[in-house]
N, C-alpha and C positions, 0 to 999 in steps of 0.2 A: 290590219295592223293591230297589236297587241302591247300593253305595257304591264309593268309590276301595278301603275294606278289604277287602269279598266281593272285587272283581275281580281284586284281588293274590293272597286264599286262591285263588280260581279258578284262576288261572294256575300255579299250583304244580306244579314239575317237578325233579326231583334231575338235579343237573348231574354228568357225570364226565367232562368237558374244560374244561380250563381253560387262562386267560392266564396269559404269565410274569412279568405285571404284578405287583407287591405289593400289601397291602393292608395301608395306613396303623395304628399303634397307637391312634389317636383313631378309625378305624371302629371298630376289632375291640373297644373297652372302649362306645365306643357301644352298638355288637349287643349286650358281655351285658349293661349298664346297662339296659337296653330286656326283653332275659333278666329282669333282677331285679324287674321288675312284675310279673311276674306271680304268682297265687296261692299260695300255701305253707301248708301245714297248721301250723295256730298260730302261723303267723308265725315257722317255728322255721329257714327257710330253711337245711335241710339238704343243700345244693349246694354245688358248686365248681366250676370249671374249668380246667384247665390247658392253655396256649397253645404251641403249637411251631412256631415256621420253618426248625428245624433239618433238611437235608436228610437225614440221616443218620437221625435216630427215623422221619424219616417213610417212611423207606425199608425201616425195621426192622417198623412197624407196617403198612406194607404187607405184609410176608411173614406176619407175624402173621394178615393180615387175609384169605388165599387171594390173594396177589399183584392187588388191584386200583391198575390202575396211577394209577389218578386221585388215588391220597392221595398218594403222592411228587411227582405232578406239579402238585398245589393249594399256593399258595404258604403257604397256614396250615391247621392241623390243630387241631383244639380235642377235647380230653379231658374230656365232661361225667361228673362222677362224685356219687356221694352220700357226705354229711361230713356225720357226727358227731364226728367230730374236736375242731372246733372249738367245738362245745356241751360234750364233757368237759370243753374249758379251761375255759367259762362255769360250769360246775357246780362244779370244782375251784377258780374263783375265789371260787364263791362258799361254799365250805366246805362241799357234797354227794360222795356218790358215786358209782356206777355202778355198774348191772348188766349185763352182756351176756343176750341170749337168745331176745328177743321176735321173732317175723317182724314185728309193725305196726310195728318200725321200720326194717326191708328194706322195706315198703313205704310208710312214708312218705319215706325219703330215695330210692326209686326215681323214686316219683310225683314228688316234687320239682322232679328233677333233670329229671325228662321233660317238666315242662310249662314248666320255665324257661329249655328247649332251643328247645322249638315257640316260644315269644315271641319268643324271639333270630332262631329262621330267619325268623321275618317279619319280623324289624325288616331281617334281612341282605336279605331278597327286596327290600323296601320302596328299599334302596340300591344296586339293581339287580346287587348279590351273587349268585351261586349258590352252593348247599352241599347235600351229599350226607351223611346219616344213615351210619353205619359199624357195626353193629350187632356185626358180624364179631370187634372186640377181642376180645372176649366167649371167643374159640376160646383165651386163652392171659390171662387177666385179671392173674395172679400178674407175668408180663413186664412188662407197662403199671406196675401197680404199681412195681416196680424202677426201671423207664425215668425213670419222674419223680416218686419217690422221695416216695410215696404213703404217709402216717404211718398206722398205727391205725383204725381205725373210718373210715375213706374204700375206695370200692371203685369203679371205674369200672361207666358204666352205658353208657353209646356213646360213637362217634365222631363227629366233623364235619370234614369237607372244608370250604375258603371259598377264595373267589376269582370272577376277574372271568371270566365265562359265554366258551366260544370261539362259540358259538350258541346261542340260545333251546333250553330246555329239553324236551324230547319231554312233553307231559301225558297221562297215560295214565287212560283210564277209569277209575272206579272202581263200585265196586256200587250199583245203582237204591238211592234212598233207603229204597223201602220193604223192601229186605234188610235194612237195618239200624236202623229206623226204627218203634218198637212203640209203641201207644197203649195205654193202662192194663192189657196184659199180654203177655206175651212169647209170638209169634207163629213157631210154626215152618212153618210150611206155606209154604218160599222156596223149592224146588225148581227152579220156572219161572225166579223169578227169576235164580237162580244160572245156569241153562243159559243162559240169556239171555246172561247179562256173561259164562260162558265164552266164547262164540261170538264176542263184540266185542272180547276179548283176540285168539282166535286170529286175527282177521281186523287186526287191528296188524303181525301178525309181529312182535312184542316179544320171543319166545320163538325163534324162529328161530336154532337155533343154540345154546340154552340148556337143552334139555330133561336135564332129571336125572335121572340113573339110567336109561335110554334107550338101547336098545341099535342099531337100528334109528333113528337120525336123521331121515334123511330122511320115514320113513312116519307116524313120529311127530309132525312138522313139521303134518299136516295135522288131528290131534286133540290134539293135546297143547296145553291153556289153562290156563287159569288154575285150575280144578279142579286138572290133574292134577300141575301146578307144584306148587302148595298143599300137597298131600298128600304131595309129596315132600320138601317143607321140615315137613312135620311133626315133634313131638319125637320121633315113631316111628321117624323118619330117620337122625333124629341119632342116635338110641342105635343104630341100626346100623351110622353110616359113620365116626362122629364119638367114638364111645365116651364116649359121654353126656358130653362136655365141660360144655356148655350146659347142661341139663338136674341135672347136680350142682352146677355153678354156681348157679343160680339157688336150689335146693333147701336146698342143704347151706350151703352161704354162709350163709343167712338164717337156719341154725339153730347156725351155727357151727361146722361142719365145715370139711373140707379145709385141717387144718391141716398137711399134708405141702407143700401148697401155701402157706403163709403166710397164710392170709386165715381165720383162726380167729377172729383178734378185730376182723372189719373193719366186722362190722355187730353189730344189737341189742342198743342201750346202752339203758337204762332207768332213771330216776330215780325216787327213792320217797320222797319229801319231802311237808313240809308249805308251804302258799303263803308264800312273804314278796312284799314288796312291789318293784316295779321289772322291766323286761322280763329280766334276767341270772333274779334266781329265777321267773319266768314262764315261763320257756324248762324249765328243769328241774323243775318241779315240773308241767308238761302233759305230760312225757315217757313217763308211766307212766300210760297209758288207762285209767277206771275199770272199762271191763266188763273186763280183763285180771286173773289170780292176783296176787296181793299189788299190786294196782295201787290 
Protein backbone atom coordinates (compact mmCIF):
# COMPACT_ATOMS: atom_id res chain seq x y z
CA UNK A 1 0.00 0.00 0.00
CA UNK A 2 1.18 3.44 -0.92
CA UNK A 3 -0.08 7.07 -0.02
CA UNK A 4 0.73 10.85 -1.09
CA UNK A 5 1.99 10.69 3.05
CA UNK A 6 4.64 7.58 2.68
CA UNK A 7 5.93 9.05 -0.64
CA UNK A 8 6.53 12.70 0.96
CA UNK A 9 8.27 10.58 4.20
CA UNK A 10 10.10 8.74 1.30
CA UNK A 11 11.45 11.65 -0.36
CA UNK A 12 13.03 13.17 2.56
CA UNK A 13 16.37 14.90 2.10
CA UNK A 14 17.88 17.85 4.38
CA UNK A 15 18.44 20.79 2.15
CA UNK A 16 21.68 23.09 2.82
CA UNK A 17 20.98 25.42 -0.43
CA UNK A 18 18.73 27.69 -0.41
CA UNK A 19 16.72 30.57 -2.35
CA UNK A 20 16.85 34.17 -1.38
CA UNK A 21 13.10 33.98 -1.68
CA UNK A 22 11.36 34.48 1.82
CA UNK A 23 8.96 32.59 3.39
CA UNK A 24 5.84 34.20 4.23
CA UNK A 25 4.58 34.62 8.20
CA UNK A 26 1.21 32.57 7.29
CA UNK A 27 3.74 29.37 6.03
CA UNK A 28 6.06 29.46 8.95
CA UNK A 29 2.81 29.66 11.87
CA UNK A 30 1.20 27.11 9.34
CA UNK A 31 4.37 24.66 9.77
CA UNK A 32 4.31 24.94 13.64
CA UNK A 33 0.25 24.90 13.79
CA UNK A 34 0.76 21.49 11.88
CA UNK A 35 4.21 21.21 14.65
CA UNK A 36 1.19 21.34 17.42
CA UNK A 37 -0.65 18.02 16.29
CA UNK A 38 1.38 16.29 17.08
CA UNK A 39 1.57 14.03 20.29
CA UNK A 40 2.71 15.48 23.80
CA UNK A 41 3.01 13.46 26.93
CA UNK A 42 -0.09 14.44 28.96
CA UNK A 43 -0.90 16.91 26.78
CA UNK A 44 1.50 19.04 28.86
CA UNK A 45 3.02 20.38 25.42
CA UNK A 46 6.29 21.26 26.72
CA UNK A 47 7.70 23.18 23.62
CA UNK A 48 8.32 26.44 22.04
CA UNK A 49 9.80 27.85 19.23
CA UNK A 50 11.50 30.84 18.47
CA UNK A 51 11.72 32.32 14.83
CA UNK A 52 14.70 34.53 13.29
CA UNK A 53 15.12 36.27 9.96
CA UNK A 54 17.52 38.23 11.52
CA UNK A 55 20.75 38.20 9.25
CA UNK A 56 22.82 38.85 11.98
CA UNK A 57 21.73 35.77 14.78
CA UNK A 58 21.90 33.83 11.89
CA UNK A 59 25.22 34.41 11.26
CA UNK A 60 26.13 34.24 14.95
CA UNK A 61 24.46 30.80 15.22
CA UNK A 62 26.24 29.89 12.35
CA UNK A 63 29.68 30.27 14.04
CA UNK A 64 28.12 28.74 16.96
CA UNK A 65 27.23 25.82 14.71
CA UNK A 66 31.13 24.98 13.07
CA UNK A 67 30.39 27.62 10.34
CA UNK A 68 27.81 25.88 8.17
CA UNK A 69 26.92 28.16 5.80
CA UNK A 70 23.34 27.11 4.91
CA UNK A 71 21.78 28.65 8.28
CA UNK A 72 22.99 32.39 7.24
CA UNK A 73 21.94 31.72 3.91
CA UNK A 74 18.19 30.05 4.86
CA UNK A 75 15.94 32.86 4.91
CA UNK A 76 14.36 31.59 8.43
CA UNK A 77 16.02 29.88 11.23
CA UNK A 78 13.68 28.26 13.98
CA UNK A 79 14.93 27.52 17.65
CA UNK A 80 12.97 24.25 18.73
CA UNK A 81 13.53 24.29 22.46
CA UNK A 82 11.71 22.50 25.55
CA UNK A 83 9.57 24.97 28.05
CA UNK A 84 8.57 24.45 31.33
CA UNK A 85 8.41 27.92 31.65
CA UNK A 86 5.36 28.25 30.81
CA UNK A 87 3.69 25.44 32.88
CA UNK A 88 5.44 27.32 36.10
CA UNK A 89 3.16 30.30 35.11
CA UNK A 90 0.13 27.55 34.91
CA UNK A 91 1.25 26.06 38.33
CA UNK A 92 1.99 29.46 39.92
CA UNK A 93 -1.44 30.62 38.56
CA UNK A 94 -2.88 28.12 39.97
CA UNK A 95 -1.40 28.37 43.53
CA UNK A 96 1.28 25.16 43.32
CA UNK A 97 4.81 25.15 43.44
CA UNK A 98 7.86 23.74 41.92
CA UNK A 99 10.61 21.51 42.24
CA UNK A 100 13.53 21.30 40.03
CA UNK A 101 15.47 17.94 39.76
CA UNK A 102 13.83 15.01 37.88
CA UNK A 103 15.59 13.80 34.42
CA UNK A 104 11.69 12.48 33.23
CA UNK A 105 11.19 15.92 32.69
CA UNK A 106 14.67 16.67 30.53
CA UNK A 107 12.95 14.00 28.84
CA UNK A 108 9.63 14.74 28.50
CA UNK A 109 10.17 18.32 27.29
CA UNK A 110 13.06 16.81 24.98
CA UNK A 111 10.81 14.20 23.46
CA UNK A 112 8.22 16.91 23.04
CA UNK A 113 10.01 19.31 21.27
CA UNK A 114 11.55 16.44 18.95
CA UNK A 115 8.32 15.07 17.75
CA UNK A 116 6.74 18.44 17.32
CA UNK A 117 9.72 19.39 15.07
CA UNK A 118 9.33 16.08 12.83
CA UNK A 119 5.31 17.20 12.35
CA UNK A 120 6.32 20.69 11.35
CA UNK A 121 9.31 19.27 8.74
CA UNK A 122 6.64 17.41 7.08
CA UNK A 123 4.10 19.72 7.05
CA UNK A 124 7.18 22.24 5.60
CA UNK A 125 8.30 19.15 3.14
CA UNK A 126 4.37 18.90 2.16
CA UNK A 127 4.83 22.84 0.97
CA UNK A 128 7.45 22.07 -1.04
CA UNK A 129 10.00 23.80 1.83
CA UNK A 130 13.26 22.28 2.58
CA UNK A 131 14.89 22.37 6.11
CA UNK A 132 17.86 21.06 7.57
CA UNK A 133 17.93 19.77 11.42
CA UNK A 134 20.95 21.98 13.24
CA UNK A 135 21.89 19.78 15.93
CA UNK A 136 25.22 21.60 16.35
CA UNK A 137 23.62 24.76 18.68
CA UNK A 138 24.09 22.29 21.26
CA UNK A 139 28.20 23.10 20.96
CA UNK A 140 27.45 26.51 22.88
CA UNK A 141 23.41 26.28 24.31
CA UNK A 142 24.13 29.09 27.12
CA UNK A 143 24.59 31.66 23.76
CA UNK A 144 21.32 30.57 22.11
CA UNK A 145 19.73 31.05 25.40
CA UNK A 146 21.03 34.96 25.61
CA UNK A 147 20.61 35.48 21.86
CA UNK A 148 16.72 35.12 22.35
CA UNK A 149 16.49 35.68 25.68
CA UNK A 150 15.43 32.28 26.86
CA UNK A 151 13.49 32.67 30.63
CA UNK A 152 14.05 29.82 33.17
CA UNK A 153 13.23 26.24 32.74
CA UNK A 154 13.42 26.65 28.57
CA UNK A 155 16.72 25.17 27.08
CA UNK A 156 17.00 24.79 23.39
CA UNK A 157 17.02 21.33 21.88
CA UNK A 158 17.90 21.97 17.91
CA UNK A 159 18.01 23.98 15.10
CA UNK A 160 15.97 24.39 11.65
CA UNK A 161 16.91 25.88 8.57
CA UNK A 162 13.60 26.72 6.20
CA UNK A 163 13.43 27.83 2.90
CA UNK A 164 12.70 27.31 -0.74
CA UNK A 165 14.97 24.09 -2.06
CA UNK A 166 17.97 25.75 -4.88
CA UNK A 167 17.44 21.65 -6.05
CA UNK A 168 15.87 18.63 -5.02
CA UNK A 169 17.43 17.26 -2.03
CA UNK A 170 20.16 14.44 -2.16
CA UNK A 171 18.15 11.19 -0.23
CA UNK A 172 20.55 9.22 1.24
CA UNK A 173 20.11 5.58 2.32
CA UNK A 174 19.33 4.47 5.25
CA UNK A 175 19.64 1.11 7.15
CA UNK A 176 17.79 -2.39 5.74
CA UNK A 177 14.57 -2.39 7.97
CA UNK A 178 15.59 -5.26 9.58
CA UNK A 179 18.71 -3.43 11.39
CA UNK A 180 16.32 -1.80 13.13
CA UNK A 181 13.34 -3.56 13.00
CA UNK A 182 12.92 -6.43 15.99
CA UNK A 183 10.01 -8.85 16.50
CA UNK A 184 9.04 -9.76 20.14
CA UNK A 185 12.79 -9.36 21.21
CA UNK A 186 15.84 -7.45 20.45
CA UNK A 187 17.97 -8.97 17.90
CA UNK A 188 21.66 -8.45 17.70
CA UNK A 189 22.95 -10.58 15.13
CA UNK A 190 23.06 -7.12 12.34
CA UNK A 191 26.59 -7.37 11.55
CA UNK A 192 25.72 -8.24 7.71
CA UNK A 193 23.45 -6.04 7.75
CA UNK A 194 25.49 -3.04 8.89
CA UNK A 195 28.46 -4.13 6.31
CA UNK A 196 25.82 -3.95 3.82
CA UNK A 197 24.63 -0.21 4.32
CA UNK A 198 28.35 0.69 4.97
CA UNK A 199 29.20 -0.28 1.56
CA UNK A 200 26.05 1.60 -0.04
CA UNK A 201 27.09 4.77 1.94
CA UNK A 202 30.63 4.47 0.63
CA UNK A 203 29.51 3.90 -2.91
CA UNK A 204 27.23 7.57 -2.63
CA UNK A 205 30.53 9.39 -2.10
CA UNK A 206 28.55 11.36 0.69
CA UNK A 207 31.59 11.21 2.70
CA UNK A 208 34.06 12.38 0.16
CA UNK A 209 35.88 14.90 1.49
CA UNK A 210 34.27 14.62 5.00
CA UNK A 211 36.16 11.88 6.75
CA UNK A 212 36.83 12.89 10.52
CA UNK A 213 39.71 12.52 12.33
CA UNK A 214 41.54 11.20 9.06
CA UNK A 215 44.61 11.79 8.26
CA UNK A 216 45.28 10.23 5.07
CA UNK A 217 42.10 11.66 2.89
CA UNK A 218 42.36 10.31 -0.06
CA UNK A 219 43.11 6.45 1.19
CA UNK A 220 40.43 6.94 3.43
CA UNK A 221 38.05 8.04 0.78
CA UNK A 222 37.96 4.33 -0.33
CA UNK A 223 36.95 2.73 3.19
CA UNK A 224 35.71 5.15 5.17
CA UNK A 225 31.33 4.73 5.39
CA UNK A 226 29.24 5.00 7.41
CA UNK A 227 30.57 2.76 10.17
CA UNK A 228 33.48 4.52 10.45
CA UNK A 229 31.85 8.19 10.22
CA UNK A 230 29.62 6.75 12.99
CA UNK A 231 32.18 6.11 15.29
CA UNK A 232 33.80 9.21 14.96
CA UNK A 233 30.67 11.19 15.91
CA UNK A 234 30.57 8.97 18.89
CA UNK A 235 30.30 10.57 22.48
CA UNK A 236 33.93 9.11 22.64
CA UNK A 237 34.54 11.79 20.12
CA UNK A 238 33.43 14.47 21.49
CA UNK A 239 34.94 13.97 24.96
CA UNK A 240 38.04 14.11 23.06
CA UNK A 241 37.72 16.88 20.50
CA UNK A 242 34.94 18.83 21.94
CA UNK A 243 35.73 18.64 25.62
CA UNK A 244 32.60 16.90 26.53
CA UNK A 245 30.56 20.01 25.51
CA UNK A 246 27.55 17.82 24.37
CA UNK A 247 27.88 15.21 26.57
CA UNK A 248 27.65 17.59 29.90
CA UNK A 249 25.05 19.26 28.16
CA UNK A 250 22.90 16.64 27.89
CA UNK A 251 23.88 14.95 31.33
CA UNK A 252 24.28 17.68 33.70
CA UNK A 253 21.59 19.89 32.41
CA UNK A 254 19.01 17.32 33.09
CA UNK A 255 20.33 17.16 36.66
CA UNK A 256 20.96 20.66 37.08
CA UNK A 257 24.27 21.38 36.72
CA UNK A 258 26.42 23.83 34.79
CA UNK A 259 25.35 26.49 36.60
CA UNK A 260 28.69 28.44 35.67
CA UNK A 261 26.94 28.31 32.43
CA UNK A 262 23.51 29.61 33.44
CA UNK A 263 21.33 26.59 32.76
CA UNK A 264 21.03 25.48 36.46
CA UNK A 265 17.50 25.93 36.62
CA UNK A 266 16.55 25.35 32.91
CA UNK A 267 15.02 21.93 33.28
CA UNK A 268 13.29 19.39 36.02
CA UNK A 269 10.50 21.14 37.34
CA UNK A 270 8.21 18.81 39.25
CA UNK A 271 4.84 19.26 40.90
CA UNK A 272 3.49 17.46 43.96
CA UNK A 273 -0.14 18.23 44.27
CA UNK A 274 -3.15 16.88 44.64
CA UNK A 275 -5.69 16.56 41.35
CA UNK A 276 -8.20 19.68 41.16
CA UNK A 277 -10.34 19.86 38.37
CA UNK A 278 -9.65 21.81 34.76
CA UNK A 279 -6.66 21.10 32.25
CA UNK A 280 -4.27 24.36 34.42
CA UNK A 281 -4.32 21.81 37.55
CA UNK A 282 -4.14 18.83 35.24
CA UNK A 283 -1.12 20.04 33.79
CA UNK A 284 0.56 20.35 37.25
CA UNK A 285 -0.54 17.70 39.32
CA UNK A 286 0.73 14.93 36.18
CA UNK A 287 4.02 16.56 36.58
CA UNK A 288 5.37 14.52 39.18
CA UNK A 289 5.20 10.55 37.82
CA UNK A 290 4.15 8.17 40.30
CA UNK A 291 6.91 5.56 40.07
CA UNK A 292 9.29 8.82 40.88
CA UNK A 293 10.52 9.67 44.89
CA UNK A 294 8.04 11.90 46.56
CA UNK A 295 5.94 11.60 43.23
Amino acid sequence: MNTPTLELIHQHGSVRNYKPDSVSEELIRQIVAAGQRASTSSNLQTYSVVVTTDSEKKLKIQQISGGQKHISQAPVFLLWCADFSRLKRVCERQGYDLEPGYVENFMVGTVDAAITMQNAALAAESLELGFCYIGSIRNAPWELIDMFQLPELVYPVAGMTLGWPVEPPIIRPRLPLDAVLHWEAYQQDDLLFLEEYDQTMIKTGIYDGRQVDQQDQAQAQETYGWMEHSNNLSPSFFLKSHGATRIRYTAELALGGLSENRLSTRVGVLVTVAHAGGWMAGLCSRTTPDFLPGG
